[in-house]
N, C-alpha and C positions, 0 to 999 in steps of 0.2 A: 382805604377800607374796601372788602370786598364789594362787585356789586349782585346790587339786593332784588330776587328775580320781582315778574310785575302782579305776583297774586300776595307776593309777602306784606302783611302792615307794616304800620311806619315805624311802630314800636317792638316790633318784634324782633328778639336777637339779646344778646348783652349789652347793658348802655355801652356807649361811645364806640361801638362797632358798624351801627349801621347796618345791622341784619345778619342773620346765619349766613358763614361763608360756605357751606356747602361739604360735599355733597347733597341732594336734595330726593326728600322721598314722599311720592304723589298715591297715596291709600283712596280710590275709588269705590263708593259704597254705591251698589243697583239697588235700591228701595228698603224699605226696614229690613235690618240685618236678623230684627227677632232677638226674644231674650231683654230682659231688664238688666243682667249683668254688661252685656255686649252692646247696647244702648249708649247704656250711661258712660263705658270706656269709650266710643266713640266721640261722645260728646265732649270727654274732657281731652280728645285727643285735638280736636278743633279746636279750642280752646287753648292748649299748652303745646300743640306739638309746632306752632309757625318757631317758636323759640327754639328749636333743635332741629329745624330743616324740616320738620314732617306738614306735611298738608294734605288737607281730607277736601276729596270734589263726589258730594251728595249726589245721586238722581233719587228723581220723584214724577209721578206723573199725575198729572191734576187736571180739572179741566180748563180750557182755555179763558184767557181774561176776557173781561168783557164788560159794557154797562154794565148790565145785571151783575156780574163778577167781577168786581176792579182788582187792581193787581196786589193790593191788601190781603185780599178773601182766597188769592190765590195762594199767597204767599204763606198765610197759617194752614191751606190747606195740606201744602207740600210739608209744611211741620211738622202737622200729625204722620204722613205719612213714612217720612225718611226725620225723627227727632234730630239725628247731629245736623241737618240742613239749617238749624236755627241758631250755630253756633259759627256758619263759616264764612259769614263776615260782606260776601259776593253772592250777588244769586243773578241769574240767568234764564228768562222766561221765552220760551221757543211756543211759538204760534203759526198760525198761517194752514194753508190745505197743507202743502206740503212739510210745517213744520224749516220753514226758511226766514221767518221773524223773529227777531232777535231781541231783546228787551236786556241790557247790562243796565243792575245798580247795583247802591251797597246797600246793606242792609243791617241793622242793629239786633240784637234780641228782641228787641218789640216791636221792628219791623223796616220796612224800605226806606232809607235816609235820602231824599231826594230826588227828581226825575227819573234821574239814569238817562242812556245811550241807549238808542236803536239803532240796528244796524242790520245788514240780509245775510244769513248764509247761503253756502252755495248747493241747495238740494236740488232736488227732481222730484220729481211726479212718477207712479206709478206705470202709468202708459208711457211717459218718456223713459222709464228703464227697461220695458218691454218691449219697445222700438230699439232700443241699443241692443238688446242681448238679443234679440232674431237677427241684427245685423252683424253683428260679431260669430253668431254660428256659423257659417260655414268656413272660418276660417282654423285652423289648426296648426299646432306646433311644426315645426323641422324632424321628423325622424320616420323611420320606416312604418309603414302601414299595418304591420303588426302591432304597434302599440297598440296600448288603449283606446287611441285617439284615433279611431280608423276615418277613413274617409266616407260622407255620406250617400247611398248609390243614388243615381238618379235615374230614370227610364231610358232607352238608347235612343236617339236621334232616328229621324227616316232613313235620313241622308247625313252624310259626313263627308269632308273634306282634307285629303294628308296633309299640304300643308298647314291648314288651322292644326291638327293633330300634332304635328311637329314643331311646332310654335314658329313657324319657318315664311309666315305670313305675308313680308317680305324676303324673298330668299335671296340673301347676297353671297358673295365670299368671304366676307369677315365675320359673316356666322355662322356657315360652316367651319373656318378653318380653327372658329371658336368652340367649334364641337370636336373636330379630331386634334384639338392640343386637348381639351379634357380626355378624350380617352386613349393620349398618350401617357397621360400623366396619371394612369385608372391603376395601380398596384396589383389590383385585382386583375386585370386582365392583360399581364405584361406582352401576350401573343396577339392582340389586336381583338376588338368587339367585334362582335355577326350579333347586331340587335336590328330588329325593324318591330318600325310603329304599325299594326295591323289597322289601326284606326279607333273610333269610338268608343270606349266601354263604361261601364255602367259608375265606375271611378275616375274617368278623364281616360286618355291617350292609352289604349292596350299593346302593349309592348312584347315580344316576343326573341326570349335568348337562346340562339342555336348554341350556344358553347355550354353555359350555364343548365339547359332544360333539356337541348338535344338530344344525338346532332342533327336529327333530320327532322323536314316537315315533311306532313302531308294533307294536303288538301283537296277534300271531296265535295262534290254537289253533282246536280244533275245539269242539263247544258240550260244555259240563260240566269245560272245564278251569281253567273260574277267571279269565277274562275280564274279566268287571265287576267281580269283587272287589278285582284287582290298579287298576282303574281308580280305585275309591274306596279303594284305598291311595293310590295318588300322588296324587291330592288331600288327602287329609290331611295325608299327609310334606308336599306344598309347603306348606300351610298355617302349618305346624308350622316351616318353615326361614323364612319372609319374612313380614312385616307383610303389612295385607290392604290397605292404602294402597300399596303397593310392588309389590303381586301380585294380581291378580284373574284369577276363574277365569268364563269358561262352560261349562256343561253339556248337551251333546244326548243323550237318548235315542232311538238309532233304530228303535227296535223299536217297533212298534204294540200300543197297551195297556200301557205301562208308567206306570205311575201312578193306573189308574182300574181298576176292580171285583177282577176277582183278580189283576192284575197290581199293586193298588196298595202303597206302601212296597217295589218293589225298583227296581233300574235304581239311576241316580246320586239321583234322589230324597231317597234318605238323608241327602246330601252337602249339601241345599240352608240346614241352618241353618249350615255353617262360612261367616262373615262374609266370608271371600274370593269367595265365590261372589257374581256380579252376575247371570246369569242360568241358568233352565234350562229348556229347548224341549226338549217330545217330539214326536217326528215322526207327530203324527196330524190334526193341525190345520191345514191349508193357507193358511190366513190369516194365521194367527200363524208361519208356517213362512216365507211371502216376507219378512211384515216382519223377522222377525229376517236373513232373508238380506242382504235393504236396511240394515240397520240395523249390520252386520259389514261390507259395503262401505265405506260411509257412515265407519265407526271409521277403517277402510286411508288412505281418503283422506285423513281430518282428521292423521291420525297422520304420512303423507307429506309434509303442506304444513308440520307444525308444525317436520318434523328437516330436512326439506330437503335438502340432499345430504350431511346427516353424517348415521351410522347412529345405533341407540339409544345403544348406550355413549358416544358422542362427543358425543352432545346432552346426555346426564346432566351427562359431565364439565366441558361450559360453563356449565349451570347450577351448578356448584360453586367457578365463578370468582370471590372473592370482591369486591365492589362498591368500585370507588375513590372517595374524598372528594376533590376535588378543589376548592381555593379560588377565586375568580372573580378573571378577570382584569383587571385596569388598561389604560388606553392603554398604560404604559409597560412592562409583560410581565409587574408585579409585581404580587402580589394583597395583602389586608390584613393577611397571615400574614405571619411571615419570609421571607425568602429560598431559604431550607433546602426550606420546601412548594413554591416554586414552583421551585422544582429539581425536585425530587422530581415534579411536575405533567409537567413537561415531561419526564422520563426515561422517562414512559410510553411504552410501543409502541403505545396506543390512542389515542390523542390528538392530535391534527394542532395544530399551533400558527400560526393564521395569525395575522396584523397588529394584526386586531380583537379586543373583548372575546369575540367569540362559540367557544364548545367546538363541536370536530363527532367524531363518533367516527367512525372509519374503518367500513368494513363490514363487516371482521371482526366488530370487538367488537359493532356494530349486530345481529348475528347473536347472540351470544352474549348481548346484553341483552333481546333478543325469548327465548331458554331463558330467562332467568334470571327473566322477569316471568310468564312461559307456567305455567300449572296445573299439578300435578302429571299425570307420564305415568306409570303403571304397568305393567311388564310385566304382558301376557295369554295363559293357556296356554288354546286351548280344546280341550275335553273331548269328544270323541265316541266314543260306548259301539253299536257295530255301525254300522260306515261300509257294511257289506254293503246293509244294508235303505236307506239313502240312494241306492247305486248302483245296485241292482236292487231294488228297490220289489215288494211281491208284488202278484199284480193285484187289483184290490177296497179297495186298503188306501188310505184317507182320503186318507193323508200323500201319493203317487203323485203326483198331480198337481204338488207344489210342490216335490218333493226334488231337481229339478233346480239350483232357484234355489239351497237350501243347498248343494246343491254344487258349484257354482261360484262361490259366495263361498270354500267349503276350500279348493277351488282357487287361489285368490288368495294368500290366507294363506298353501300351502303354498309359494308361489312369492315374495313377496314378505313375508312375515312375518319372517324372520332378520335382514332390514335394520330392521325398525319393533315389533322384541319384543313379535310375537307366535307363540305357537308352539301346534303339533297337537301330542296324544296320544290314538291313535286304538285301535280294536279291529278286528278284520277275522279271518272264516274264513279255515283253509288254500285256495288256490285262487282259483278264479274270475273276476270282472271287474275287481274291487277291485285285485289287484295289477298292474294294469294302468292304476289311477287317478293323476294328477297327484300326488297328497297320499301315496300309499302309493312312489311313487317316490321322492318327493323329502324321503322318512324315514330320516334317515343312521343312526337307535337303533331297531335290529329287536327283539324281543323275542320268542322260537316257545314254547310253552306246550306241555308235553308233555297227550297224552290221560289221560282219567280210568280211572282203577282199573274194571275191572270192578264193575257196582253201584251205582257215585256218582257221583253229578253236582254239580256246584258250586251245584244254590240248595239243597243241603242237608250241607253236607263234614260227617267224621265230625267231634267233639270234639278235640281238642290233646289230644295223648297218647294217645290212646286209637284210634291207628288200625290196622286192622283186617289182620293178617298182616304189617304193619309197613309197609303201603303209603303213601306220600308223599300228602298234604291236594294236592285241586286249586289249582294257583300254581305247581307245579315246573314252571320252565322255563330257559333262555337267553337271556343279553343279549350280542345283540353289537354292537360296539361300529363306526364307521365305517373303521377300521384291520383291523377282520376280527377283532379279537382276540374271545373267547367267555367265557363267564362262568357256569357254573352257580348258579343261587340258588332256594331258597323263598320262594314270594311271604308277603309277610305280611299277615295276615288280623287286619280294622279292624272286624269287624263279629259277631264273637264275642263271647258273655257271658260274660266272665271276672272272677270276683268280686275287691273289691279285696288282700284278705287272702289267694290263693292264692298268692302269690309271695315273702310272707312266713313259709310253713309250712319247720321246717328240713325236711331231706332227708338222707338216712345211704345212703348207697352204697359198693358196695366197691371197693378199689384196688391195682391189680397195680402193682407196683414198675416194670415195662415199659410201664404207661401216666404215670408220675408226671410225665412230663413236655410231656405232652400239655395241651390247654386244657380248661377246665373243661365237662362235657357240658350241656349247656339242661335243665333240668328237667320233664318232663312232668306240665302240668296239666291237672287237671280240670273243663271247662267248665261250669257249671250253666245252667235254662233263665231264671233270673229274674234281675232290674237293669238296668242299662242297658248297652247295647255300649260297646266300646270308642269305637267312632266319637263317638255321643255323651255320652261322657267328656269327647274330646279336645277336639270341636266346642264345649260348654259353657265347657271352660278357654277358648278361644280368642277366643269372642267379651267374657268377662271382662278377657283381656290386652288385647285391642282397644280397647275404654270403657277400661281404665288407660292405655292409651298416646295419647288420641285420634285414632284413627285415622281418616281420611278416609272416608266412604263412597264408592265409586267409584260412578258411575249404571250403573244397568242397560241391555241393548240391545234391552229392550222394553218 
């Protein structure tokens, strides 16, 4: 005999079967249904329907049992309420604050046949689902920030940090080199990524795409708002996103004195052991200032003969075409394979099939076999830290003479570089001649830098956490974007001494029930003067993931 589920009675079913075999159908009534016709069918559906599978589960809502109201008085009151409740055989009395006491008997037409079973179910309380659901806000599904489900902003930090930014908090080689297989394996970007983390923003980590949003940046403030610093950020973020085979960087310093007596160790300088970097020119040498000028033309031109009239990404993606085997042919069409290959030989779209034994490739593919034999092309960002001192040169200063030549090779760059992946990211005062240069035009990613606090200047920002009235680290500025859209973020700062055990201290703060649903605040640490910077931290990992991955050295351009 089938078995008989556990609300069916004992008598229910055809004799000698032992209960309806099924299928079974469960008809849920929420409180008087209304109507005398519709009543009374329910009643008899409780009644007759266990015999044909049908079973009726009543609600009713009464007040709770009690001395004063024992569970009698309950029970007829659910009666009047919901009438089929009096026909279906089980009843079920739910009590307690939250409605988690449980009362199973059975019950007859004239009332509760016996003690019954108590037992707990599993609710909550109103304040404990309010504690869960602020603790589950801020987390959100998997998909692009356009959904629905945007991210919640939160106020920008003083101070920021690139590696917390970069999630790179310990920075090894096996997490970078776990970052450039992901953007070897990006479809989307088969020519190699140019992304850097700018730092803080009001959605987590503001990220910024030369290729994507490009090609060029530009970056204004006035002096002491963090300029150079944000510069050897996005050198290191690019670093940090692409192989140094895939990415290479140059470096201009245009300031005179950057590198020798008390100016030496600042400017990009710092930047020169991350193995991306192939060259870096300061602008005090006029010799070494044309040749690098000549030597960036010189790159333009070889880089235009080699794409030809398809840009970077379309060159990349012929060299990804993968090489056909192709059998040699017979007077008579067939080669010393089957049949099957020389089908397959001829079904090519690169292949011309004349008369003779001889293959020719069309021009197409001849194109696309010249990428495919052709050296590796790397995307190049170059890096110039004060385009002012390029464009107006102070009089007396070494470099003067020759800053013309470097800039008019930027010039080049900023005009033909988007087709041959190469891109500026410049620095430049508010004002002056510069926004009227080629290269600061033709920079679709603005970036304005607000002023520095009263008292600071950027070659000395206060410590992370520890800023002074709670004024913002030079880097607070805005990115906007070619579409005009704005972005507030904290730059984050590469070049601070942050030991590696501070981010591992726990931290105990308090928490209003009106913030629980907020995201978690950034913890402020405390800088000390000794170990190494972050910068080389990162630059160390980097050059270790590079020797692990063999990565090409690209030649220098001087």
């Amino acid at each position: 005999a089938a078995r008989r589920p556990s609300w069916a009675r004992e008598d229910a079913g055809p004799p000698g079967t032992g209960g309806f075999p099924g299928p079974y159908t469960v008809v849920v009534v929420d409180g008087d249904p209304g109507g005398a016709a519709l009543t009374e069918s329910l009643a008899r559906l409780a009644v007759a329907g266990p015999r044909a599978g049908i079973h009726v589960v009543c609600l009713a809502e009464t007040e709770p049992a009690s001395a004063a109201s024992p569970v009698t008085r309950t029970y007829e009151a659910a009666c009047e309420a919901t009438p089929a409740f009096r026909y279906c055989g089980a009843a079920a009395l739910l009590g307690g604050d939250v409605a988690g006491a449980l009362h199973l008997m059975r019950v007859a037409p004239t009332g509760p046949v016996g003690p019954g079973t108590l037992a707990t179910v599993d609710a909550v309380s109103p304040a404990w689902a309010e504690r869960f659901a602020r603790a589950l806000a801020p987390l959100r599904p998997d998909g692009p920030l356009a959904e629905p489900h945007a991210r919640v902003a939160v106020p920008l930090p003083t101070s920021a940090r690139l590696l917390d930014e970069l999630g790179l908090a310990r920075a090894t080689p096996a997490s970078l080199m776990a970052r450039w297989a992901d953007a070897a394996d990006d479809t989307a970007s088969p020519a190699g990524r140019a992304r850097a983390v700018l730092g803080a923003g009001p959605h987590g980590p503001l990220t910024v795409d030369l290729v994507a949003d490009g090609p060029h940046l530009l970056i204004e403030g006035p002096a002491g708002s963090g300029r150079t610093e944000l510069l050897r950020t996005v050198a290191a973020s690019l670093a940090a996103a692409e192989r140094p085979d895939r990415l290479g960087m140059v470096l201009i310093d245009g300031r005179e004195g950057v590198g020798t007596g008390a100016g030496r160790g600042e400017g990009l300088r710092v930047c020169t052991d991350i193995p991306h970097v192939t060259t870096h020119l300061i602008a005090n040498d006029p010799v070494r200032m044309r040749e690098f000028a000549q030597s960036l033309t010189a790159e333009l031109k070889r880089r235009a003969e080699l794409l030809g009239l398809a840009d970077f990404a379309q060159w990349h993606s012929g060299r990804e075409v993968s090489g056909r085997i192709v059998a040699q042919r017979t007077p008579n069409g067939r080669g010393p394979g089957s049949g099957a290959v020389a089908g397959a030989a001829d079904a090519s779209g690169d292949i011309e099939a004349p008369p003779s034994s001889t293959l020719r490739l069309r021009p197409g593919a001849a194109a696309r076999q010249r990428a495919e034999t052709a050296p590796p092309l790397p995307r190049l960002v170059v890096v110039v830290d004060d385009l002012d001192a390029l464009v107006s040169p102070a009089l007396g200063s070494p470099g003067r003479p020759a800053a013309g030549s470097v800039l008019r090779a930027l010039e080049a760059v900023a005009r033909e570089g988007e087709r041959l992946g190469v891109h500026l990211v410049m620095t430049a005062g508010t004002g002056g001649r510069t926004a009227e240069t080629e290269p600061a035009r033709r920079a679709a990613l603005r970036i304005a830098l607000d002023a520095p606090a009263a008292g600071r200047t950027g070659a000395a920002p206060a410590a992370p956490g520890q800023e002074p009235g709670g004024e913002p680290a030079p880097g607070r500025g805005r990115l906007t974007y070619p579409d005009a859209r704005t972005v507030g973020f904290q730059g984050g700062r590469v070049t601070g001494r942050i030991p590696r055990t501070a981010t591992q201290r726990p931290t105990v703060v308090p928490l209003e029930w009106q913030r629980m649903g907020d995201p978690p605040a950034r913890r402020p640490v405390r800088e000390l003067g000794n170990g190494p910077t972050d910068l080389a931290l990162l630059a160390s990992a980097v050059q270790r993931a590079a020797r692990e991955v063999a990565a090409a050295q690209v030649p220098s351009l001087l």
